[in-house]
C-alpha positions in Angstrom: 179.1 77.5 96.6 176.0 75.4 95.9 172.7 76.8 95.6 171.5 73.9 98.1 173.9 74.9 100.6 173.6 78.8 100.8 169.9 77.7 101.3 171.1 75.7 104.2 173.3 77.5 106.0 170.4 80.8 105.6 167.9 78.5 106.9 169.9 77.5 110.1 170.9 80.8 111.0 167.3 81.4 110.5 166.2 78.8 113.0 168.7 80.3 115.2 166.8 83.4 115.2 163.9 81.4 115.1 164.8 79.1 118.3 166.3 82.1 120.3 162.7 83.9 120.2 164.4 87.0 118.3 161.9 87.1 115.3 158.3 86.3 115.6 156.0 82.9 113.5 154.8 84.9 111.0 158.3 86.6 110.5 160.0 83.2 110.0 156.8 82.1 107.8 157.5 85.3 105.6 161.5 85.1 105.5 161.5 81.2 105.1 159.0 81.5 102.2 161.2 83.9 100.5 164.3 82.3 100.7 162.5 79.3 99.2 161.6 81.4 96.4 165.2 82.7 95.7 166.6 79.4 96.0 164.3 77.8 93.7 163.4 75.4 96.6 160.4 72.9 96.2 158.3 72.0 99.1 156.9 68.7 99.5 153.5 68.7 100.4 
């Protein structure tokens, strides 16, 4: 699978999480980070 797409599919069941109020800001902050970091993924700023 795509490096793009396990990204994906981690970051919406993150939002999931996120949306349902079952992990906190800074919690999402801190796992969304990492997965950015493991996935090589580039914010654009």
């Amino acid at each position: 699978m795509d490096n793009t797409l396990k990204y994906a599919m981690k970051l919406a069941f993150l939002n999931q999480l996120y949306g349902k109020k079952l992990i906190t800001d800074k919690e999402y902050n801190v796992i969304k980070s990492d997965l950015m970091k493991k996935h090589k993924i580039v914010s654009e700023q």
